[in-house]
Structure formats: C-alpha cells, structure tokens
N, C-alpha and C positions, 0 to 999 in steps of 0.2 A: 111667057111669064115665069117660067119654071126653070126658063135657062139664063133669065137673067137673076134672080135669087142666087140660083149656085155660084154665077160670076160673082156675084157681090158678096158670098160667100171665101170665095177663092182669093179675090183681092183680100179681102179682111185675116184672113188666114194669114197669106204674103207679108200684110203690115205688120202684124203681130209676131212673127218669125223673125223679120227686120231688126225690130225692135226691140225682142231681146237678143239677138246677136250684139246690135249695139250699148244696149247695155253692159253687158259679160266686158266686150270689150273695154267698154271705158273703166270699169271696175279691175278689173285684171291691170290695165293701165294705171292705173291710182296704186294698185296693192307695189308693183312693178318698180313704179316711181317713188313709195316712199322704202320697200326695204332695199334700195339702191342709190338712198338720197345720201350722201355721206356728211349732210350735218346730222341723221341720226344714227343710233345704235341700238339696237335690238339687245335687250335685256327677259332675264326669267321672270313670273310674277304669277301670284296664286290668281288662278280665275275663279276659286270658290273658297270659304275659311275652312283652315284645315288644323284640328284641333291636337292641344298638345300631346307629343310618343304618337302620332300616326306616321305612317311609313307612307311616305309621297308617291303616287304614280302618273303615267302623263296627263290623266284626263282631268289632274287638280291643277294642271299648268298652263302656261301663256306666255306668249312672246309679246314685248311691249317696246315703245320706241320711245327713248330719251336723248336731248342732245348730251355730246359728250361731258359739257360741264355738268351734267345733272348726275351724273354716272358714278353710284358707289363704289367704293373699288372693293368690295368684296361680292360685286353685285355675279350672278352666271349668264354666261352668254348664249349657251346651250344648255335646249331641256335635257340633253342625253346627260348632263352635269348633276341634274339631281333628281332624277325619276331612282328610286331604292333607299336615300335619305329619308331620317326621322326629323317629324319638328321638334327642336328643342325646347318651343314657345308654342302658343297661341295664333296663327297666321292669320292673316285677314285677307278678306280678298281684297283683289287689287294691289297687293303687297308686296315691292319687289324684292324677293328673295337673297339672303346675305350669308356668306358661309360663318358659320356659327349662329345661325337663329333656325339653319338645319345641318345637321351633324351626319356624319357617313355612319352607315348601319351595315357592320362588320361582321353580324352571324347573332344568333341566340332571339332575344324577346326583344323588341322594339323598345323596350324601357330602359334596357341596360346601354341604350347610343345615347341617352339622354343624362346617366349619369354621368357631372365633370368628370377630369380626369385627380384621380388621390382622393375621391369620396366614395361612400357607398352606398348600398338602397336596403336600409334594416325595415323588417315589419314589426308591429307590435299589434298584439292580438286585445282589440275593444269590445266594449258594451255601448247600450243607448247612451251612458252618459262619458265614460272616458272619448268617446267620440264626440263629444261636443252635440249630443243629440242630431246626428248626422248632418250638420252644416258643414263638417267640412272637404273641401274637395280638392283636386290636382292643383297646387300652383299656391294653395293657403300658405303663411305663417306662423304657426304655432310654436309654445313652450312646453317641454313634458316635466311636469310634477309627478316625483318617486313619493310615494306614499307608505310607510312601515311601521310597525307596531313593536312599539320594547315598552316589556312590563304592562301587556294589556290597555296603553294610552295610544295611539295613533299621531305619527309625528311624519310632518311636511316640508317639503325641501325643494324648491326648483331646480331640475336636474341640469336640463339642456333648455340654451332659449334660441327663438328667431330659427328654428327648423324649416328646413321644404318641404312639401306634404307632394310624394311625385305620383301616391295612386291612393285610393280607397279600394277595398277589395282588388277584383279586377280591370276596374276601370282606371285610365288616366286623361279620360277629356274632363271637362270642366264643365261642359253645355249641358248641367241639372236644371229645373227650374226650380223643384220642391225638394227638401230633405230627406236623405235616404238613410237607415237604418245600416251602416257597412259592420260587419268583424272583423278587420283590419286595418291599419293603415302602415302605407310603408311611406320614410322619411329619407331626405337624404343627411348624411352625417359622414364624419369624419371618421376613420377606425379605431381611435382613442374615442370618440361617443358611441358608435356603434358598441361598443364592448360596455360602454355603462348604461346603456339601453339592456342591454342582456343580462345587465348583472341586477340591476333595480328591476326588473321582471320578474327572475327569480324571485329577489328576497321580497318582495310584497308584490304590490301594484302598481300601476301609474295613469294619470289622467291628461290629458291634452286641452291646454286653455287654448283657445283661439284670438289673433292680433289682427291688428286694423292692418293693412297693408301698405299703410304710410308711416307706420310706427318702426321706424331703425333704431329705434335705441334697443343697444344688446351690451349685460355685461361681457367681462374679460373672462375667460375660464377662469385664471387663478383668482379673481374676486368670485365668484360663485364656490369655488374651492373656498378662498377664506373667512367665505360666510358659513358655509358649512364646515369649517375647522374652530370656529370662534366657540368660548366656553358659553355652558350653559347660565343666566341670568341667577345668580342665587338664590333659593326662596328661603325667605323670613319667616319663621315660624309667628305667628299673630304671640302677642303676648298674656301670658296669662293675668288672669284678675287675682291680686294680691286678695289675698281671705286671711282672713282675722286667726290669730292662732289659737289652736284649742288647746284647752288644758284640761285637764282629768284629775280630780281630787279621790284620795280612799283616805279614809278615815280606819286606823287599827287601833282597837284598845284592850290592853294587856291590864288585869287589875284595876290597880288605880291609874297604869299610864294611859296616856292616848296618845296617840304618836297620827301624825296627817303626810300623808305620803303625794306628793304633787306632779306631774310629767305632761309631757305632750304627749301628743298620737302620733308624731313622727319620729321622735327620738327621745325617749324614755332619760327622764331627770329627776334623780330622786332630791326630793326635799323632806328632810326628817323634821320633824317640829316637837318637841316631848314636851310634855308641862302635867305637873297632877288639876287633878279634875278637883 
C-alpha cells in the first residue's frame, strides 16, 4: 500500500515537471515568435504614469509591439534611449513614448530639461490668496496682476497673461487631490517677462488669477502695453449748486446825511446812496 502511494506520488511529480517544461516552452516560443515577427516593431512606452520634471528610469518602461504603419516616427526603439530623460508632460501609462514629450536631462534639477529652449523659470514669492488659495498646480494657466499704490489709492493692471505654472514650492507633479497652501510659484516666461515679474515685485505686489485650460485667448504684449500706456479717464468735478448771491447792507449816518453802503461777501461793491433824512 505504502509503495504504491509513493508511485502515484512519483508519477504525479513527473506529470507536473512535464508540464511546466511545456509550458516555458511554448511561452518562450510565443515571446520568440512575436519579437522576430517582422510585421512588428518593438517600440518604448510607459508601463506606469510618470508625472510631470520626473527623471525616467527603466523600471517606468516597456517594450511594446506595433505594426510598422502604426509607428510614430519620433517614437524610441530602445529603453537604453530614454532611461536619464525628464518628462516634459504628464505620461500615461501605456503611453508610447515620443522625443519631445521627454527631453534629455543634461546636469542640474530635473526642472531646468523641462524649460523650452529661449524661456525661463522666475519664482514669485505668494500668500493664501496671491496663490489662488492653493489650487494652483504644475501645468496650470495663469495671468499675474501688478498691484501698486500712488497717492495712497491702489491701482491694477494685468501684467503678463496665459503663464505656465512649472512648480508650486518644490513640487512639479500635478497628482494633489486637495489644495495646498505653497510660498511660491515658479512660471515659465520669457526674459523681457521675467524681468517685469522682478520689477512689479519690487515696486508693490502681485496676484495670480487662475484660467480654464481651454481658454487661449491671450492679448498681444504691445496691446497690454497700450492699455497700460492709454491716458487716464478725466474726472468731472460734480457741479456746484448755484446759491443765491448775498449781499450786505450798512447803513452810515453822518449828521443829517445817511449814506447806505451795499457789497457782496465775495467781492466787495460799494454802492453810496446819500439823501437828507
């Protein structure tokens, strides 16, 4: 009884060995036959989302197979192609990879491969509400309004419109759920903005309105300039209420004369009147 259990042990063993030998094999055959099928091409593509200024390494990546007509041409054929790139976006998984949606990361912070090329990354130092009460995050588009005060009245002017918002603080992903309190945000601009960002800092304040992300309407500088060059609106002083003019009698008598002397209270008119009493 005892030696036949263990045979039926030993068989069962053997089948199970079997079996996955042939499985391996057919699978190794499948893997075999499709990366040497030459109607496909092995392409890059994110196997997890990798959010935006992260610096890509291989375990965010994946080889995927497309036939050739499906094949972007800026698409990478090798991970060794972009493991050390930043994303310049947002990636998604399953996302095949395209040069310029990740950029080469050439030394320094991970944020600086993300700025084009002829722009730059200015911070401007906020509060709960120049921040838009912390709603805003990497990837927003914002207008900054210069805020400054002459003659003790507080005068408003949009500075820059349709900004890139590339970090809050130190962060540049986007995946917040709830609003965060930042001290900073840094924008991307141009070195003629960047310099009026620094310069409207100084002389007062500034506040950051936040836009819908489908809204492209943006003035032209030089109308933003010619709105802020245009003269000031005239004011009308309200008109006064005509008032009845006063007059002022004095009565002088000399003897028998009596003389009546008549003027206003703003500009003095003598009227003599003599006659005997």
């Amino acid at each position: 009884m005892n030696m036949r259990a263990v045979l039926m042990l030993l068989i069962s063993l053997a089948l199970a060995g079997a079996a996955a030998v042939a499985a391996n094999r057919w699978m190794a055959e499948r893997v075999q036959t499709t990366s040497t099928d030459p109607n496909f091409t092995g392409v890059v593509a994110a196997s997890v989302e990798i959010p935006f200024g992260t610096k890509i390494d291989e375990t965010m990546l994946k080889i995927v197979e497309l036939p050739p007509k499906a094949l972007p041409e800026q698409a990478f054929l090798e991970i060794e192609d972009v493991v050390g790139r930043v994303a310049a976006f947002a990636l998604f998984k399953d996302e095949i990879l395209l040069d310029g949606r990740v950029v080469e990361h050439l030394g320094g912070s991970a944020l600086s491969a993300v700025v084009p090329e002829g722009m730059r990354a200015v911070t401007v130092r906020v509060n709960d509400v120049a921040g838009v009460a912390g709603f805003l995050l990497p990837g927003n588009r914002v207008d900054l309004i210069a805020i400054r005060r002459e003659r003790g009245a507080p005068e408003t002017r949009t500075l820059l419109e349709n900004l890139k918002v590339l970090a809050v603080d130190q962060t540049t992903s986007p995946e917040k759920n709830e609003p965060v309190i930042v001290r900073a945000v840094t924008v991307e601009a141009t070195p003629e903005q960047a310099e009026q960002i620094v310069k409207a800092t100084q002389a007062g304040t500034v506040q950051f309105t936040l836009r819908n992300p489908l809204d492209g309407t943006r003035r032209a500088p030089e109308e933003i300039a010619e709105a802020d060059d245009a003269p000031p609106t005239p004011t009308v002083d309200p008109p006064r209420s005509i008032q009845a003019e006063r007059r002022e009698m004095v009565v002088i008598i000399r003897g028998t004369n009596v003389s009546e002397t008549q003027f206003r209270s703003e500009q003095t008119q003598v009227v003599n009147v003599d006659y005997a009493r």
